[in-house]
PyMOL Python script that loads the backbone (N, CA, C, O; Angstrom):
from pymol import cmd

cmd.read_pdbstr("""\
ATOM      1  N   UNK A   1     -21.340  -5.924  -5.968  1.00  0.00           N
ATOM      2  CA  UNK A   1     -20.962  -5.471  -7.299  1.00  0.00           C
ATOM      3  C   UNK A   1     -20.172  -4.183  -7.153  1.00  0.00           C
ATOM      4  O   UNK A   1     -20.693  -3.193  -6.640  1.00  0.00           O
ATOM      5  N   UNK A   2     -18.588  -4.183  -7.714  1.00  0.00           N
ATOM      6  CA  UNK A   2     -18.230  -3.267  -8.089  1.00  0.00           C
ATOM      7  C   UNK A   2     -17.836  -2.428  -9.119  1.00  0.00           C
ATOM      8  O   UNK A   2     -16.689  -2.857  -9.242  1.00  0.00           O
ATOM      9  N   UNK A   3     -17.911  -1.714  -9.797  1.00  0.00           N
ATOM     10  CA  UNK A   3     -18.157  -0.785 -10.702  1.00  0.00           C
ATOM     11  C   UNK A   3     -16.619   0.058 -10.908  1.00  0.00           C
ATOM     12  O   UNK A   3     -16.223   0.945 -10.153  1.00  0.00           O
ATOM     13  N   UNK A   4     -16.026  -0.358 -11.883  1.00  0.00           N
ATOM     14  CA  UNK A   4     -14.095   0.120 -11.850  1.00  0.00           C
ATOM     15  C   UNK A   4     -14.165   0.997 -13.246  1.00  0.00           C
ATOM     16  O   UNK A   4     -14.627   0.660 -14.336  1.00  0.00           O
ATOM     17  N   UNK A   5     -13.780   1.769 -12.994  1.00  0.00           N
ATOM     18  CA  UNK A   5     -14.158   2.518 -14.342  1.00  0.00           C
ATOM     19  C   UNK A   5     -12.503   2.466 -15.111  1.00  0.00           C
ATOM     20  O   UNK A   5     -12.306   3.126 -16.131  1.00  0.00           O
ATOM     21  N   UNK A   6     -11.565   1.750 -14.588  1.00  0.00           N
ATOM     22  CA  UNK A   6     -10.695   1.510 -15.840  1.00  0.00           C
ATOM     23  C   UNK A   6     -10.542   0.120 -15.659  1.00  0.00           C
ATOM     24  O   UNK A   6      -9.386  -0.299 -15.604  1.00  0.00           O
ATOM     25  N   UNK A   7     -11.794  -0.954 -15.518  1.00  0.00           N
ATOM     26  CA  UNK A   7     -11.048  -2.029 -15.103  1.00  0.00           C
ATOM     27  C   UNK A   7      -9.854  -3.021 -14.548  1.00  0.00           C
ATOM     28  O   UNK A   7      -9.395  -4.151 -14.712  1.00  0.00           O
ATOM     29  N   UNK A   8      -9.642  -1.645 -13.667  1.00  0.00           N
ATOM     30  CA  UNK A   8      -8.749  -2.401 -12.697  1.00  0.00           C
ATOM     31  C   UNK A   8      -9.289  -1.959 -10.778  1.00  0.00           C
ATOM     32  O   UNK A   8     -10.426  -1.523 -10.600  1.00  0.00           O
ATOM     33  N   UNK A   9      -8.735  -2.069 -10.074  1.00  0.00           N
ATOM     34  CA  UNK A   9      -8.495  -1.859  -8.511  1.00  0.00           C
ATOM     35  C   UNK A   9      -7.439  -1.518  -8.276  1.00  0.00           C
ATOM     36  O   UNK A   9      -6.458  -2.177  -8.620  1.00  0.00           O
ATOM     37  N   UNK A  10      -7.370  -0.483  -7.676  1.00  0.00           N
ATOM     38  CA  UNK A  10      -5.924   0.461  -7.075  1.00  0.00           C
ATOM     39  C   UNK A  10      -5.756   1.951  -7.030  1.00  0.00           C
ATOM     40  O   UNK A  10      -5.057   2.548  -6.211  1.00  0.00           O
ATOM     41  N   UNK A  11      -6.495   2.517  -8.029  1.00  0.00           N
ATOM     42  CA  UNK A  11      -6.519   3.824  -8.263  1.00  0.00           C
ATOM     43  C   UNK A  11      -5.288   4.396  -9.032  1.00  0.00           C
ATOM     44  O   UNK A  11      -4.657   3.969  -9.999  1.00  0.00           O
ATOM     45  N   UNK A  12      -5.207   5.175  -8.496  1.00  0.00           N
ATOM     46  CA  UNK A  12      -3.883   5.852  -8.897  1.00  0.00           C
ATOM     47  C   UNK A  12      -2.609   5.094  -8.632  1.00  0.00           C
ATOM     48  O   UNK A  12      -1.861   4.896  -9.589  1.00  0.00           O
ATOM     49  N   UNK A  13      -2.335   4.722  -7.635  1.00  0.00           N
ATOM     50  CA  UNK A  13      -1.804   3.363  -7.183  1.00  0.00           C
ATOM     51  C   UNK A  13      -1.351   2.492  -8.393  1.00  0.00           C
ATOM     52  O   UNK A  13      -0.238   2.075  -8.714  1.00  0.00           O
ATOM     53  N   UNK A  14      -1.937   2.427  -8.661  1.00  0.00           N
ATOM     54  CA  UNK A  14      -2.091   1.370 -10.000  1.00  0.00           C
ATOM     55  C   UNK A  14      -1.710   1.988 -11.219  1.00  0.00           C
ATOM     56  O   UNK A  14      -0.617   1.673 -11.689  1.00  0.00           O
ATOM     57  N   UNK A  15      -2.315   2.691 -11.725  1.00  0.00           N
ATOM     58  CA  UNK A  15      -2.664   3.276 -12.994  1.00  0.00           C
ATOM     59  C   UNK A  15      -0.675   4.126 -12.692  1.00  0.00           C
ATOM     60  O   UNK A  15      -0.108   4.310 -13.769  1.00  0.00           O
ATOM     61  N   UNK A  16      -0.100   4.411 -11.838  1.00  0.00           N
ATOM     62  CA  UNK A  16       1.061   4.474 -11.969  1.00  0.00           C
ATOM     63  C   UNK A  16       1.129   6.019 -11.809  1.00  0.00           C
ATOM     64  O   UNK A  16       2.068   6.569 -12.384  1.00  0.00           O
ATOM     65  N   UNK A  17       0.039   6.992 -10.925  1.00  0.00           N
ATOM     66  CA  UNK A  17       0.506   7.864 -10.554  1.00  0.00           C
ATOM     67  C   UNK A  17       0.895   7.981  -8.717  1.00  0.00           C
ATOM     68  O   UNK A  17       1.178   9.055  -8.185  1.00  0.00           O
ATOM     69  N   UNK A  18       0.848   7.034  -8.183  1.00  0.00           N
ATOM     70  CA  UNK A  18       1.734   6.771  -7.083  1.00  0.00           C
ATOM     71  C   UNK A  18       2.557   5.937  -7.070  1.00  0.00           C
ATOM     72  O   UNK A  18       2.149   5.143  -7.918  1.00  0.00           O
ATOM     73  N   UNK A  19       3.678   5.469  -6.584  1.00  0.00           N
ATOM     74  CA  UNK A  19       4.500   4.856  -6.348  1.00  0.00           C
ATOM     75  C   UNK A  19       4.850   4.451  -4.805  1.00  0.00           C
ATOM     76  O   UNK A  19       5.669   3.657  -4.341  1.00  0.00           O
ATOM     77  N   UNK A  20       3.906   5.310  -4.207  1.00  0.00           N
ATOM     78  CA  UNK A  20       4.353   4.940  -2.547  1.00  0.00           C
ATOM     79  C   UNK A  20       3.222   5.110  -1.479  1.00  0.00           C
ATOM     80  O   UNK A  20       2.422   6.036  -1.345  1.00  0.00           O
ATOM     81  N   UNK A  21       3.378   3.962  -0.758  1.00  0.00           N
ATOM     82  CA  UNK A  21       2.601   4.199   0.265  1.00  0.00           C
ATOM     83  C   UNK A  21       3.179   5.474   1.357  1.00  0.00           C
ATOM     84  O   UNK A  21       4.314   5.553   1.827  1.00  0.00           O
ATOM     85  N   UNK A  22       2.284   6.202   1.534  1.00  0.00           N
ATOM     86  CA  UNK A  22       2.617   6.888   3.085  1.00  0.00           C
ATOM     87  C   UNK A  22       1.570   7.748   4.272  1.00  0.00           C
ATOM     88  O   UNK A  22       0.372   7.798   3.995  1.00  0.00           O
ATOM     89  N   UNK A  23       1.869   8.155   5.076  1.00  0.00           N
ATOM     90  CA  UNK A  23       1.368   8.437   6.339  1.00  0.00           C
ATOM     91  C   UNK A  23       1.075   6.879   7.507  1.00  0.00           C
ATOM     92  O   UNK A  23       0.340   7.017   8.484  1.00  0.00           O
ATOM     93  N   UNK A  24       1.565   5.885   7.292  1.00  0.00           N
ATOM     94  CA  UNK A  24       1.521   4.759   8.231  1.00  0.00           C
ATOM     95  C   UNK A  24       2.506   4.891   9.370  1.00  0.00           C
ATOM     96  O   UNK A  24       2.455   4.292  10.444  1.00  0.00           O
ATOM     97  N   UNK A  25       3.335   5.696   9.003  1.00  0.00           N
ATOM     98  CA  UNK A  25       4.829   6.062  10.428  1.00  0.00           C
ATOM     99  C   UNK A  25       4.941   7.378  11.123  1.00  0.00           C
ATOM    100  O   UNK A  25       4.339   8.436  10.941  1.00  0.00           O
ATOM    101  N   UNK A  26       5.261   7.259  11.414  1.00  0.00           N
ATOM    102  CA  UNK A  26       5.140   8.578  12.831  1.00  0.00           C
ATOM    103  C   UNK A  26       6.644   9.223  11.925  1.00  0.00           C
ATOM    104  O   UNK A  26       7.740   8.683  11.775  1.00  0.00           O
ATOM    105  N   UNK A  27       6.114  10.626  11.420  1.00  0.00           N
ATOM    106  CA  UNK A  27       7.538  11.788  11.215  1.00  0.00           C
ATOM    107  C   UNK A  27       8.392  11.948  12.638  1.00  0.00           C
ATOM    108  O   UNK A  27       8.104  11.604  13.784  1.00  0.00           O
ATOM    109  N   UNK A  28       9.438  12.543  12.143  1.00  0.00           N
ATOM    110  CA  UNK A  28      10.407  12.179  13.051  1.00  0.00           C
ATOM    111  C   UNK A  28      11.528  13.348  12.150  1.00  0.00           C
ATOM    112  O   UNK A  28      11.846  13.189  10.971  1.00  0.00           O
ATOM    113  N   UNK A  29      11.936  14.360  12.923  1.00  0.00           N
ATOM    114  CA  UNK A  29      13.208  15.358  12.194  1.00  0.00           C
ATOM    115  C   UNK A  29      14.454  14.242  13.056  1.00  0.00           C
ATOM    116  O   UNK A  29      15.337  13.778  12.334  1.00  0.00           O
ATOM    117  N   UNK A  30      14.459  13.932  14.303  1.00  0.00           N
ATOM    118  CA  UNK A  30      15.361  12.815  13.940  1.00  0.00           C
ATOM    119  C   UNK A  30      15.918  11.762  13.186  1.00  0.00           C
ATOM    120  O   UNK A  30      15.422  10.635  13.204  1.00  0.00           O
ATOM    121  N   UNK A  31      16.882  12.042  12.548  1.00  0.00           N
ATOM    122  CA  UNK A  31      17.219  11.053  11.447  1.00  0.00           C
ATOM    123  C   UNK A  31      17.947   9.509  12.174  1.00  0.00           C
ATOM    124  O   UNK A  31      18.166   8.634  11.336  1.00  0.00           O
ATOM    125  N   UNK A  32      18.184   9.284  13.126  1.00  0.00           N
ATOM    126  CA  UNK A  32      18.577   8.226  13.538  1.00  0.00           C
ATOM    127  C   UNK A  32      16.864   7.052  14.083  1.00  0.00           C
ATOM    128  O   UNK A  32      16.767   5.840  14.278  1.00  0.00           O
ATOM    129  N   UNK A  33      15.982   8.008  14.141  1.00  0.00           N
ATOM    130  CA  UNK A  33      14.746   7.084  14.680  1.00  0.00           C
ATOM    131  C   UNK A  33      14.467   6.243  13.711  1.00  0.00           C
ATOM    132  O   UNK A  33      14.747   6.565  12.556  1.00  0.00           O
ATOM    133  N   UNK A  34      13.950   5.184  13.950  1.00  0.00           N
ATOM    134  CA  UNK A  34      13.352   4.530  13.286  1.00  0.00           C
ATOM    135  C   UNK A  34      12.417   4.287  12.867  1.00  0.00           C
ATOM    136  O   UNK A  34      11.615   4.496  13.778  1.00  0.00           O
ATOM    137  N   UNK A  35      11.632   3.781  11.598  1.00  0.00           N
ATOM    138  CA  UNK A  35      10.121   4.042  11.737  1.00  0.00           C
ATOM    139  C   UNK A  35       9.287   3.458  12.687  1.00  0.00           C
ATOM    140  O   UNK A  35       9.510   2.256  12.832  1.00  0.00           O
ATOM    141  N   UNK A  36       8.398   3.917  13.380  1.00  0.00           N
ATOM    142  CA  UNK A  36       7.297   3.983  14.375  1.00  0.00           C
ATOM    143  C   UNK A  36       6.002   3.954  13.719  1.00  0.00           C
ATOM    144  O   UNK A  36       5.316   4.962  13.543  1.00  0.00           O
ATOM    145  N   UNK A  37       5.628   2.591  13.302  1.00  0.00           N
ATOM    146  CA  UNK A  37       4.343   2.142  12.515  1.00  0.00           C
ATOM    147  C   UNK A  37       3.278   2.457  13.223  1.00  0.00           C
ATOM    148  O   UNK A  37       3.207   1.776  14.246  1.00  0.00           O
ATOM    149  N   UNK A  38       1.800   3.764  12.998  1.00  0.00           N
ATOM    150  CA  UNK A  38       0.911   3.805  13.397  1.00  0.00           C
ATOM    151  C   UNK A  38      -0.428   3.839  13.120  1.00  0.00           C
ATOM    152  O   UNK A  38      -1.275   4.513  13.706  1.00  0.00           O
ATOM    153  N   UNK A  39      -0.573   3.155  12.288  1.00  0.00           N
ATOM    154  CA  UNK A  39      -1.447   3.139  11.419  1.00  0.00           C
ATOM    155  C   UNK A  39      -1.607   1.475  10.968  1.00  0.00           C
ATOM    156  O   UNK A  39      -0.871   0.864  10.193  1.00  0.00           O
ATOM    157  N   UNK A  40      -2.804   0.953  11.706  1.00  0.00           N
ATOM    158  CA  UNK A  40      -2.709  -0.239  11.374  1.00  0.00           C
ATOM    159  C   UNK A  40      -4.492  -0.670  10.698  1.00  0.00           C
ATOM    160  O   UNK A  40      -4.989  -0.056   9.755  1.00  0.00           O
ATOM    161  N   UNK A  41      -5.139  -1.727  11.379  1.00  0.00           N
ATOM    162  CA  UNK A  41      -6.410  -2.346  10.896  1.00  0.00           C
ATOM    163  C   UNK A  41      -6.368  -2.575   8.992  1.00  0.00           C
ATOM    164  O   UNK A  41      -5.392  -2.973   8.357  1.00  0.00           O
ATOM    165  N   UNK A  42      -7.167  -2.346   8.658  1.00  0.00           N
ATOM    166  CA  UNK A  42      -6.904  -3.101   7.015  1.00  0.00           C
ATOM    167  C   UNK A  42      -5.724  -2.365   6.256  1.00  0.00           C
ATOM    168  O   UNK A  42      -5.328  -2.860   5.200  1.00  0.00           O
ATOM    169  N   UNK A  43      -5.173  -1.265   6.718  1.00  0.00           N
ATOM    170  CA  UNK A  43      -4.270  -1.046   5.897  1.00  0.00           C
ATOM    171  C   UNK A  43      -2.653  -1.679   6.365  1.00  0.00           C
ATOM    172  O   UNK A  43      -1.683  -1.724   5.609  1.00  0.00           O
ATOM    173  N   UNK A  44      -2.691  -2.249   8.161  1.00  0.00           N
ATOM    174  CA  UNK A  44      -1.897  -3.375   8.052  1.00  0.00           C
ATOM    175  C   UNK A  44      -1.958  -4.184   7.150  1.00  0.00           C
ATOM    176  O   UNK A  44      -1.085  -4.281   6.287  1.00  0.00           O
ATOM    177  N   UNK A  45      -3.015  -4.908   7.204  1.00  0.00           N
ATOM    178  CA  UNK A  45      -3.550  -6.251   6.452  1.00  0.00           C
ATOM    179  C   UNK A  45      -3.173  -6.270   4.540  1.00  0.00           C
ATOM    180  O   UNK A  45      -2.921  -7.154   3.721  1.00  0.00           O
ATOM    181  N   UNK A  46      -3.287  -5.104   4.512  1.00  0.00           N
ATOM    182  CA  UNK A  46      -3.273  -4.794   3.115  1.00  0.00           C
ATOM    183  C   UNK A  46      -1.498  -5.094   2.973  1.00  0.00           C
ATOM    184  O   UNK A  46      -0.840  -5.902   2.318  1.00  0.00           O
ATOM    185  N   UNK A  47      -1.174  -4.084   3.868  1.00  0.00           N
ATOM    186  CA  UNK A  47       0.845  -3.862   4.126  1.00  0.00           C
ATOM    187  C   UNK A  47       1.102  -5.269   3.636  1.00  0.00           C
ATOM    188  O   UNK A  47       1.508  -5.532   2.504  1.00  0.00           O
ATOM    189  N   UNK A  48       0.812  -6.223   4.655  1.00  0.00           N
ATOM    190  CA  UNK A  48       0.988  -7.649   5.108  1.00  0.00           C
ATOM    191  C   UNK A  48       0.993  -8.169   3.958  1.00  0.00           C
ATOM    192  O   UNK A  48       2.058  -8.549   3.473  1.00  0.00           O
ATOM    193  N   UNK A  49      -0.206  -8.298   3.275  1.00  0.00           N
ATOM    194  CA  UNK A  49      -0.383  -9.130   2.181  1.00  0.00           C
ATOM    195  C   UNK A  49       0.772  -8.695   0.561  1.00  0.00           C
ATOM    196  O   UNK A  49       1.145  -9.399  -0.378  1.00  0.00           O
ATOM    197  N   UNK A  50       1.013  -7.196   0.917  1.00  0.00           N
ATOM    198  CA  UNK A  50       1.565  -6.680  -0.518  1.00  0.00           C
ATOM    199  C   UNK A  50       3.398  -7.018   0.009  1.00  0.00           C
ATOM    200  O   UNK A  50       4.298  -6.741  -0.784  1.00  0.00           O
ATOM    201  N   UNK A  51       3.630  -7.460   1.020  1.00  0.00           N
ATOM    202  CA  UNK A  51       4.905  -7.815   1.796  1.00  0.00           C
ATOM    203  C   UNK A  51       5.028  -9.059   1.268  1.00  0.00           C
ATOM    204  O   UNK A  51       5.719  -9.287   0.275  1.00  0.00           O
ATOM    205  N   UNK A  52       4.195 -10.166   2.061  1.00  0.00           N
ATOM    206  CA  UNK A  52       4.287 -11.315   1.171  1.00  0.00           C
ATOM    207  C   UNK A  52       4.254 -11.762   0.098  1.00  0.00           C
ATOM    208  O   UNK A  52       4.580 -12.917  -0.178  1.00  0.00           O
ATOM    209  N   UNK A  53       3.815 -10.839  -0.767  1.00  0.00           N
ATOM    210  CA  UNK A  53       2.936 -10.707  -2.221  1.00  0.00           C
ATOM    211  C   UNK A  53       4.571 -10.600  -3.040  1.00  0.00           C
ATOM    212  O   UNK A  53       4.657 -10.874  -4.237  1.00  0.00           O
ATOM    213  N   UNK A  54       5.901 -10.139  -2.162  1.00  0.00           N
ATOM    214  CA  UNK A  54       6.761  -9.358  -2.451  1.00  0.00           C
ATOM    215  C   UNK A  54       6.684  -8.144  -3.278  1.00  0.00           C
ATOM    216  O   UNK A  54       7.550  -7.852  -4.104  1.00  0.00           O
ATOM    217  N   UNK A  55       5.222  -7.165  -2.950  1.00  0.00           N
ATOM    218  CA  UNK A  55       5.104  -6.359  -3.619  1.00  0.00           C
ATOM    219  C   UNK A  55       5.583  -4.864  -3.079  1.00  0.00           C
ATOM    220  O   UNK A  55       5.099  -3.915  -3.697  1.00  0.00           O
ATOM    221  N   UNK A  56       6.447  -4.575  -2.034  1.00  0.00           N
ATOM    222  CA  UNK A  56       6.716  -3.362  -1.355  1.00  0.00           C
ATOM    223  C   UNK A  56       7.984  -3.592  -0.670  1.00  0.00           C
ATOM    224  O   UNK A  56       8.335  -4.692  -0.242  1.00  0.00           O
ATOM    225  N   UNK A  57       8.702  -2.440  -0.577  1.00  0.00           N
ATOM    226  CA  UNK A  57      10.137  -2.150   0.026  1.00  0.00           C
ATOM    227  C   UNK A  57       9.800  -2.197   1.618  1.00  0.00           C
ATOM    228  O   UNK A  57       8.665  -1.971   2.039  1.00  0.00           O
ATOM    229  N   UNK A  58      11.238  -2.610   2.714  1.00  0.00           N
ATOM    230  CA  UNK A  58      10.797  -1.630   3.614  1.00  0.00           C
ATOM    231  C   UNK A  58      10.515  -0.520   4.047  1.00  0.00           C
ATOM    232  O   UNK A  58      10.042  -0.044   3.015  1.00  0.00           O
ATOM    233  N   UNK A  59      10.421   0.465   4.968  1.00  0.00           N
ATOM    234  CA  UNK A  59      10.301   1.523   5.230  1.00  0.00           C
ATOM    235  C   UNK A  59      11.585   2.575   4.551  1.00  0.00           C
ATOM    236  O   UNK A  59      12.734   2.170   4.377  1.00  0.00           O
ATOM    237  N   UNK A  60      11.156   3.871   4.248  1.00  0.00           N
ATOM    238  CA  UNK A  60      12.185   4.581   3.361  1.00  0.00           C
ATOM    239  C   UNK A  60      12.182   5.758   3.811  1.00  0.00           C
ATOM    240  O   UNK A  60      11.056   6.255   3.801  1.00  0.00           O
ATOM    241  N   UNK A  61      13.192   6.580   4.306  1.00  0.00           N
ATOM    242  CA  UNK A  61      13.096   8.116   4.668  1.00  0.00           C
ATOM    243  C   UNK A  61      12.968   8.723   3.777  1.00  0.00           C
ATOM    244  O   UNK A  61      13.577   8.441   2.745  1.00  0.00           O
ATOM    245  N   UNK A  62      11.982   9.958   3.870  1.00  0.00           N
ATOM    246  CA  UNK A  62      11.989  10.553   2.829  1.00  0.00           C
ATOM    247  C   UNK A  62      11.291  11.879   3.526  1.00  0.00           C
ATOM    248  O   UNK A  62      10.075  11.980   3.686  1.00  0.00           O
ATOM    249  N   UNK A  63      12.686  13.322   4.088  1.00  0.00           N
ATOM    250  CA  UNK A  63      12.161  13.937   4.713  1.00  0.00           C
ATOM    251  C   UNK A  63      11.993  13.648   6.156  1.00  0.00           C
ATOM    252  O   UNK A  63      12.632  12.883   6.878  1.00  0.00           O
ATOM    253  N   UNK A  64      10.906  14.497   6.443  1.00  0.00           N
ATOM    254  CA  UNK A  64      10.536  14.003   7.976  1.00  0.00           C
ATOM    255  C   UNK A  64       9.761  12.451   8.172  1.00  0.00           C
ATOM    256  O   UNK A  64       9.770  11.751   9.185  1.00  0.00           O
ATOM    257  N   UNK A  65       9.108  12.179   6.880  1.00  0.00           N
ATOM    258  CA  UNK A  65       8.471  10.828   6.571  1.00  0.00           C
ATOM    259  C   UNK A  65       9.407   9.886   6.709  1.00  0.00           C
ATOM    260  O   UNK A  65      10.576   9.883   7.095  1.00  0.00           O
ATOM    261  N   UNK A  66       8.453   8.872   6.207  1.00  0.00           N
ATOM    262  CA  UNK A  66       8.806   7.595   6.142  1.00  0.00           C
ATOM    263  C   UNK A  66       7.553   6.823   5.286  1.00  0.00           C
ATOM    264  O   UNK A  66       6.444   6.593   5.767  1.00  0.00           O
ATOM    265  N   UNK A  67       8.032   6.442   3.760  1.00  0.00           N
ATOM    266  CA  UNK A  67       7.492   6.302   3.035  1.00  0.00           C
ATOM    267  C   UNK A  67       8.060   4.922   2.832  1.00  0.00           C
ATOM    268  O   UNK A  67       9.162   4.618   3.289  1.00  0.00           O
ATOM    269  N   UNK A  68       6.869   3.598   1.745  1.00  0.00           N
ATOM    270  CA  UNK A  68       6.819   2.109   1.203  1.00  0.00           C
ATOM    271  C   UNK A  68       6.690   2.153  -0.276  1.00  0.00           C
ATOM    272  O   UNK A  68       5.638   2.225  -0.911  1.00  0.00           O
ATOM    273  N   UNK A  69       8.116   2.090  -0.822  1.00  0.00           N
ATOM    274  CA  UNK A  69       7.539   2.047  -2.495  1.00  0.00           C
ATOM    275  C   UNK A  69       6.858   0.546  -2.510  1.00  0.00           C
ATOM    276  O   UNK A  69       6.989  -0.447  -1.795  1.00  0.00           O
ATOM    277  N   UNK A  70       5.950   0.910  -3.841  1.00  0.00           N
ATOM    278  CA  UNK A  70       5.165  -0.889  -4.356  1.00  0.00           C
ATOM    279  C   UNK A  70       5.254  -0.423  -5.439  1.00  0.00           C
ATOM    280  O   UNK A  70       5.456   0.621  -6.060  1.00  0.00           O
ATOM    281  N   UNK A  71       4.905  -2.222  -5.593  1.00  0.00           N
ATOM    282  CA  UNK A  71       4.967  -2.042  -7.432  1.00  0.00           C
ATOM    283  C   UNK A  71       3.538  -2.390  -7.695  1.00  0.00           C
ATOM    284  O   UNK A  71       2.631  -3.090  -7.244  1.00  0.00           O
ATOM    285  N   UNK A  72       3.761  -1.675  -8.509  1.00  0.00           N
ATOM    286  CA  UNK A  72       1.536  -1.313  -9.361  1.00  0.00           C
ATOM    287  C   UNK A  72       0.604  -2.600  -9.931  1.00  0.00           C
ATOM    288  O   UNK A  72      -0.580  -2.731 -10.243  1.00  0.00           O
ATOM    289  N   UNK A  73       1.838  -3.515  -9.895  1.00  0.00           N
ATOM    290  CA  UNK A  73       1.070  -4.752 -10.576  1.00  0.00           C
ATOM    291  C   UNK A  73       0.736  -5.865  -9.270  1.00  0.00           C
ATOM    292  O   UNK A  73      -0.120  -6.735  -9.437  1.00  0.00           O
ATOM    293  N   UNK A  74       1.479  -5.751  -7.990  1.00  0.00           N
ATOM    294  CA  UNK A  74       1.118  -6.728  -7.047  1.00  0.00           C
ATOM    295  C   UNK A  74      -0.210  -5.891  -6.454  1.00  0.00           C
ATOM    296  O   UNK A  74      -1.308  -6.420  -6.282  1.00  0.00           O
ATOM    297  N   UNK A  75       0.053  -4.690  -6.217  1.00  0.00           N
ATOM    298  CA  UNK A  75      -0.794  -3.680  -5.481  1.00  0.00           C
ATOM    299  C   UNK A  75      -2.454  -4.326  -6.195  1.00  0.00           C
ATOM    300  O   UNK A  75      -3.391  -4.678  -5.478  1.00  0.00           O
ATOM    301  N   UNK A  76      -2.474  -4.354  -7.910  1.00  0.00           N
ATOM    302  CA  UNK A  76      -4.057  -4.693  -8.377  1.00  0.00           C
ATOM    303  C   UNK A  76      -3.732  -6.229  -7.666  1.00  0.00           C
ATOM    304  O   UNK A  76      -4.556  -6.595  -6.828  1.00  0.00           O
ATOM    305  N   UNK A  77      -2.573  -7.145  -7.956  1.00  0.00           N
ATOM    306  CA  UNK A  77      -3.312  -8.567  -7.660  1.00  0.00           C
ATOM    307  C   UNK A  77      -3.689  -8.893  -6.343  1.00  0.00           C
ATOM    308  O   UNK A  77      -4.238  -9.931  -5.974  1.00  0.00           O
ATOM    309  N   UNK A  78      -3.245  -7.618  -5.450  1.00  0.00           N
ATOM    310  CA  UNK A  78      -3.545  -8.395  -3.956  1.00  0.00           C
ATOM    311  C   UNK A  78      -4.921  -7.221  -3.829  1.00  0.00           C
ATOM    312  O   UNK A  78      -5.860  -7.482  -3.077  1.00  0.00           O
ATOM    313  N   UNK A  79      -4.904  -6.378  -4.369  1.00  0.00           N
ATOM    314  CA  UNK A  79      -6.363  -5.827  -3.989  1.00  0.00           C
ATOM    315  C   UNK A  79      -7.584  -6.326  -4.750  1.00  0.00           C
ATOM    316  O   UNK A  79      -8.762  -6.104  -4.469  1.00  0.00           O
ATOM    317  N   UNK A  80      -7.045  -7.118  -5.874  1.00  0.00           N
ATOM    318  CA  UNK A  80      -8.086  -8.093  -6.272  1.00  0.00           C
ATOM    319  C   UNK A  80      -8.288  -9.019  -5.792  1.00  0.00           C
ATOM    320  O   UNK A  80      -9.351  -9.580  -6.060  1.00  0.00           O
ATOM    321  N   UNK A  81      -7.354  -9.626  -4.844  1.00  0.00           N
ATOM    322  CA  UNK A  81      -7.773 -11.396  -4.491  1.00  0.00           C
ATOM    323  C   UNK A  81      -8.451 -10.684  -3.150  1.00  0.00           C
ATOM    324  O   UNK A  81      -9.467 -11.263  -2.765  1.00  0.00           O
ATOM    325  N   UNK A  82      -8.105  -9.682  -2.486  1.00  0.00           N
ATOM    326  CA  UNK A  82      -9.212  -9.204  -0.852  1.00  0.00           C
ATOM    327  C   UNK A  82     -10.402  -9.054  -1.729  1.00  0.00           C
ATOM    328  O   UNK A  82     -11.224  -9.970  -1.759  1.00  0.00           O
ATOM    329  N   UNK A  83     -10.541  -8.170  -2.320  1.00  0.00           N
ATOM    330  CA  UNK A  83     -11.947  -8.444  -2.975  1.00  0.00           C
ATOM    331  C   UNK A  83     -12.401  -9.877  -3.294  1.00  0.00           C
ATOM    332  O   UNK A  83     -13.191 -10.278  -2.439  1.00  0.00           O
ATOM    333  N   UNK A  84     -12.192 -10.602  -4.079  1.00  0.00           N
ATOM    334  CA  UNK A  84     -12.616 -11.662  -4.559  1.00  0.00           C
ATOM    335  C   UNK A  84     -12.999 -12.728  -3.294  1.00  0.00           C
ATOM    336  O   UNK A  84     -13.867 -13.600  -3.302  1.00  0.00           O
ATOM    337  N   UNK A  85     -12.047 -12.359  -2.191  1.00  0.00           N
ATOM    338  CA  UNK A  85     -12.545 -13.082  -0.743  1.00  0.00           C
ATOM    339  C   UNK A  85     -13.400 -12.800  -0.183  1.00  0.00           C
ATOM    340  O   UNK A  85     -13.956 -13.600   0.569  1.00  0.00           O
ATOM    341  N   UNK A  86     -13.863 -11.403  -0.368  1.00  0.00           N
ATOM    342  CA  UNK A  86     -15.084 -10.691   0.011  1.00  0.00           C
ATOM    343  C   UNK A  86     -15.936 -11.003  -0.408  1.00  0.00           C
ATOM    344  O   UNK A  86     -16.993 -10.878   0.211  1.00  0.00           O
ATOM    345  N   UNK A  87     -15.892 -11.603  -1.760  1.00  0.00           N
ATOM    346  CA  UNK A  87     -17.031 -12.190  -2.666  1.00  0.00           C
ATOM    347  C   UNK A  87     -17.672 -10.655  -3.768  1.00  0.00           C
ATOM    348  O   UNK A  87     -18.824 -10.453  -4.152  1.00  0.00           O
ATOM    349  N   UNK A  88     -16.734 -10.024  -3.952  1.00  0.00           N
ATOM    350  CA  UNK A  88     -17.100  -8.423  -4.714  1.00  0.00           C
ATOM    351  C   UNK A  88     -16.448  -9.225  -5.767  1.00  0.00           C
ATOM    352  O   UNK A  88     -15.377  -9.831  -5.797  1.00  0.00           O
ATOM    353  N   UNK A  89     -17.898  -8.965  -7.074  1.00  0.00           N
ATOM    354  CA  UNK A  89     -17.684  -8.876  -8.568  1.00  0.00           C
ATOM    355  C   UNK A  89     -17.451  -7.362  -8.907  1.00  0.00           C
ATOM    356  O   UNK A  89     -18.074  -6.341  -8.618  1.00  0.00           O
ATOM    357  N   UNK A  90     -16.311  -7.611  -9.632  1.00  0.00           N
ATOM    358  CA  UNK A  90     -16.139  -5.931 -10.458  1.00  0.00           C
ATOM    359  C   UNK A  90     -16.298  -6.062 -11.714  1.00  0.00           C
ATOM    360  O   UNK A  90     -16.225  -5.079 -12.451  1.00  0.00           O
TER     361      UNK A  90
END
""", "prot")
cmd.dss("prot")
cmd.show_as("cartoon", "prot")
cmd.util.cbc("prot")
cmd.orient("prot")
């Protein structure tokens, strides 16, 4: 049982005060590098699914970063269907 206090999953994420995933790539003041994905286990899985989901850009410079815009509405449906596979009622 989970307990969502605006009936949804995502957080801020969602509710539309983020727009981007980040810290998954290695900074870099080189601007010719490319992103260097390091950050994997469920928040691959998560990547993966909101990719197929067509819910996220590729990788985006921004700064020394390297930031993933998503959009707020695939972000709840794919963090609702991992839950729902989990077998978590919210």
């Amino acid at each position: 049982l989970l307990v969502e206090r605006y009936g949804f999953c995502g957080g801020n994420a969602v509710a539309g005060m983020s727009g981007t995933i980040c810290g998954m790539y290695l900074s870099s003041e080189r601007r010719s590098n490319r992103p260097e994905q390091v950050v994997f286990g469920f928040t691959e899985r998560f990547r993966q699914a909101m990719q197929e989901a067509g819910g996220i850009t590729e990788p985006q410079r921004y700064g020394k970063t390297w930031t993933v815009t998503h959009d707020p509405l695939v972000w709840r449906e794919v963090a609702d269907s991992f839950l729902e596979e989990a077998g978590v009622h919210v």
